[in-house]
C-alpha positions as CSV (number, residue, x, y, z in Angstrom):
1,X,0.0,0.0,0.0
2,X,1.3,3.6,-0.8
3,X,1.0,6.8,1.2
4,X,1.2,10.0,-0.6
5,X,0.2,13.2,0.9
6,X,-2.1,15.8,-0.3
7,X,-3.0,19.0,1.1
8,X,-2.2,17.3,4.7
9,X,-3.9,14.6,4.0
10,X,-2.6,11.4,4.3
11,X,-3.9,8.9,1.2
12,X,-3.7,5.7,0.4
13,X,-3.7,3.8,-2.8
14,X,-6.2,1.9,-2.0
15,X,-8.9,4.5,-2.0
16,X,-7.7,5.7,-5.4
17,X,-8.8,1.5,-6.3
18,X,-11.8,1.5,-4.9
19,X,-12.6,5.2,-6.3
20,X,-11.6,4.0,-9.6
21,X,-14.2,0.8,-9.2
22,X,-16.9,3.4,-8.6
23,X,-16.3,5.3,-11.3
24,X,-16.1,1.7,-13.9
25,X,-19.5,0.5,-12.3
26,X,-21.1,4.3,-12.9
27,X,-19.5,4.3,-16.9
28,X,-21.3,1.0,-17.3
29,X,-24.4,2.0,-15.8
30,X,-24.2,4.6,-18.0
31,X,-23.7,3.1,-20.9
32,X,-26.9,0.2,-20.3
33,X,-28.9,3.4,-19.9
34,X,-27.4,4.8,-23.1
35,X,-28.3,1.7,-25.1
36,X,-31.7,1.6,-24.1
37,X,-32.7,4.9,-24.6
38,X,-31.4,4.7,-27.8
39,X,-33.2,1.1,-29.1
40,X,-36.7,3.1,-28.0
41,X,-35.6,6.2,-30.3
42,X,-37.3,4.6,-33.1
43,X,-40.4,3.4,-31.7
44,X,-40.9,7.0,-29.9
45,X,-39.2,10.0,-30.8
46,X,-38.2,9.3,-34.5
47,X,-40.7,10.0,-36.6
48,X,-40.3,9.8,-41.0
49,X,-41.8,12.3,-43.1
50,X,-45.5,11.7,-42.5
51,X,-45.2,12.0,-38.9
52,X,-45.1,8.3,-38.0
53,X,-42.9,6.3,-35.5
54,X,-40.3,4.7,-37.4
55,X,-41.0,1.3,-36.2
56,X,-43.7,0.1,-34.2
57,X,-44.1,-2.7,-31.5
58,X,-46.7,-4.3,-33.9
59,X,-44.2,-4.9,-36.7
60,X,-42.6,-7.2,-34.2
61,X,-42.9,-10.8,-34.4
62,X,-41.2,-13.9,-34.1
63,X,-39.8,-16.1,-36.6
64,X,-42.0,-19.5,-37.5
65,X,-40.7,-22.3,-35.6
66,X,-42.5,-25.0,-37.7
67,X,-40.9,-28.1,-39.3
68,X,-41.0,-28.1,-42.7
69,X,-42.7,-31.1,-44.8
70,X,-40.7,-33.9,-46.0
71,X,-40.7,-35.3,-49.2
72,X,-42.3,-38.6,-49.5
73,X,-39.9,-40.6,-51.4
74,X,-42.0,-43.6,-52.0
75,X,-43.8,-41.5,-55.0
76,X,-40.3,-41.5,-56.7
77,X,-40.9,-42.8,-60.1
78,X,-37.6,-43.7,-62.5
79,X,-37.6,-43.0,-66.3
80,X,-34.4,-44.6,-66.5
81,X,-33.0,-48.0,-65.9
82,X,-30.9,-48.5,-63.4
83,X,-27.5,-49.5,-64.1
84,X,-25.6,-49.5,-60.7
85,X,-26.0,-50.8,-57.7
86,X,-27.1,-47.6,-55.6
87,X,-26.8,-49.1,-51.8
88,X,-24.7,-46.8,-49.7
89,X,-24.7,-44.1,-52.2
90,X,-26.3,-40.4,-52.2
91,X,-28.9,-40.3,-55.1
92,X,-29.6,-37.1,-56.8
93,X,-31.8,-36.6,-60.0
94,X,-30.6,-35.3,-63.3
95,X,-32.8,-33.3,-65.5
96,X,-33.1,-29.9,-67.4
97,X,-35.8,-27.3,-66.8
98,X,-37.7,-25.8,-69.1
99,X,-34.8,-23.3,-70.0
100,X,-32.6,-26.3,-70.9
101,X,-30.3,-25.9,-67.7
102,X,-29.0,-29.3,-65.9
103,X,-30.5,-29.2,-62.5
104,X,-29.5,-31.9,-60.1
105,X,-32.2,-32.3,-57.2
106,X,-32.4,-34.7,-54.5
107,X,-36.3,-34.7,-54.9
108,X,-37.7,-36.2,-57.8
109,X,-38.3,-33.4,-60.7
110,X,-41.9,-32.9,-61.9
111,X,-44.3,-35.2,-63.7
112,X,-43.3,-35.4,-67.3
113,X,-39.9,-34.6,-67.0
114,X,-37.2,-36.9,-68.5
115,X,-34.2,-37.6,-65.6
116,X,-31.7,-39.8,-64.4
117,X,-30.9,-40.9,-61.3
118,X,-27.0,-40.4,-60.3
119,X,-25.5,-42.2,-57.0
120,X,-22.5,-40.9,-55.7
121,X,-20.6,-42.2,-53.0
122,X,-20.0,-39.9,-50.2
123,X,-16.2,-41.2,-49.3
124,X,-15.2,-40.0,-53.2
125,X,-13.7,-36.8,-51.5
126,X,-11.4,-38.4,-48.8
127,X,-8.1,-38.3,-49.7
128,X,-6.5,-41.4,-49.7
129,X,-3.5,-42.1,-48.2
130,X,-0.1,-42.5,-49.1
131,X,1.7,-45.4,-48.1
132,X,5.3,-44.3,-47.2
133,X,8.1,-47.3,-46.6
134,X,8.9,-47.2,-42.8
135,X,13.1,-46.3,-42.7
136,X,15.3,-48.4,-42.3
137,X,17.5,-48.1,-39.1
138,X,20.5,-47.5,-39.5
139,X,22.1,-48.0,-36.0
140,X,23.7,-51.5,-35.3
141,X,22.7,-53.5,-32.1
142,X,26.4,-53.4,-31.5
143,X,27.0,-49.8,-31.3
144,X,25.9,-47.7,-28.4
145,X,23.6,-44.8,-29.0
146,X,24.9,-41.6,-27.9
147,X,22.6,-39.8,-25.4
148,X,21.3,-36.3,-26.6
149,X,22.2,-33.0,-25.4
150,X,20.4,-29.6,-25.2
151,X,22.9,-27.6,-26.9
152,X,21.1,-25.9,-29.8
153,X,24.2,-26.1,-31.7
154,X,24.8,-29.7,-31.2
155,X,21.1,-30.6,-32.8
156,X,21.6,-28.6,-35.8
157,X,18.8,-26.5,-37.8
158,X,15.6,-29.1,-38.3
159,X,14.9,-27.3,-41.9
160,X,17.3,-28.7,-44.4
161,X,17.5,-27.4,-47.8
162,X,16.2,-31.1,-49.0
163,X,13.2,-31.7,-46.6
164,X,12.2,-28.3,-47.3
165,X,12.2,-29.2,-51.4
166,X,11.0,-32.4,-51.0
167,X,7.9,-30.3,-48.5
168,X,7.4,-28.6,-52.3
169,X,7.2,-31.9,-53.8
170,X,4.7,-32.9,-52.0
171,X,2.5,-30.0,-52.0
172,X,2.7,-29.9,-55.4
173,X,1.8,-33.8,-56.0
174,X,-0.9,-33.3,-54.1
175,X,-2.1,-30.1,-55.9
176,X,-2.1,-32.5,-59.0
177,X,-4.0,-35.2,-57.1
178,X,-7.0,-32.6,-56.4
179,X,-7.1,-31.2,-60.1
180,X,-7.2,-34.7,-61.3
181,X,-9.7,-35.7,-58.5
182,X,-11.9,-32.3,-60.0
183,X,-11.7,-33.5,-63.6
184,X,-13.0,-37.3,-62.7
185,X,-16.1,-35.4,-60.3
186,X,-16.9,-32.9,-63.4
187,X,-16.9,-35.9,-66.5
188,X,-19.2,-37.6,-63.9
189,X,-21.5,-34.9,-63.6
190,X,-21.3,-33.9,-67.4
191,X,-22.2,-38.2,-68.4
């Protein structure tokens, strides 16, 4: 705790603490006041052009909290023979609209409307991994292994020249993997 004198008067630092709480707890008083009075401008002092509130409590009303209606998938009728087996797979319908656009829906389209049905498996976009050869070890049996120190300069820098090229390597192998990956997914689409 601090002393400091003032006019005679002895102070403490603790009194500038809890006068400094006072004055917090009054700002955010404040400011909850503020924010009121300024969300019931609009209903009550704000008026447009005509003369009206610019909001009203009326206007007010909560969002609908229904469930929507499913579709019934039983009705599903298919204009085109199946070819696959589509256990396990998404289905989605193929047809065009009326301005000749490919749609692809997950609901039937409507009655009179040529379409196919498409199943695609939904593990097509996990990447698959590589399998990398476990290293060989290259200590003997017969050969005692040194313990490790702590000295930075005894470890050496973990970012050699050839892990960091062979860190571009990969990145860019895998940039071709995607692209490829995109061009099987869009000639599926386009069959």
């Amino acid at each position: 705790m601090v002393r400091l004198k003032f006019g005679g008067k002895k102070l403490y630092s603790s009194d500038y603490v809890a006068d400094s709480e006072i004055l917090m707890k009054l700002f955010a008083k404040t400011m909850i006041a503020a924010l009121f009075i300024a969300m019931l401008l609009p209903f009550t002092i704000l008026k447009d052009d005509s003369g009206n509130t610019l909001m009203s409590f009326s206007e007010i009303s909560l969002p609908d909290f229904s469930m929507p209606d499913l579709p019934k998938i039983s009705d599903a009728k298919t204009t085109a023979p199946l070819d696959e087996d589509l256990s396990g797979k998404d289905i989605f319908y193929k047809w065009y609209d009326s301005d000749g656009n490919i749609q692809f829906t997950s609901e039937p389209p409507p009655d009179g409307i040529q379409y196919t049905l498409k199943g695609f498996d939904p593990d097509t976009n996990v990447i698959q991994a590589v399998n990398v050869p476990p290293k060989e070890s290259a200590t003997d049996e017969s050969t005692p292994t040194q313990e490790k120190s702590g000295d930075p300069e005894e470890i050496g820098n973990p970012y050699s020249q050839d892990s960091i090229k062979k860190l571009f390597e990969d990145t860019k192998n895998i940039e071709k993997l995607l692209k490829q990956r995109l061009q099987d997914q869009t000639s599926q689409i386009n069959q």
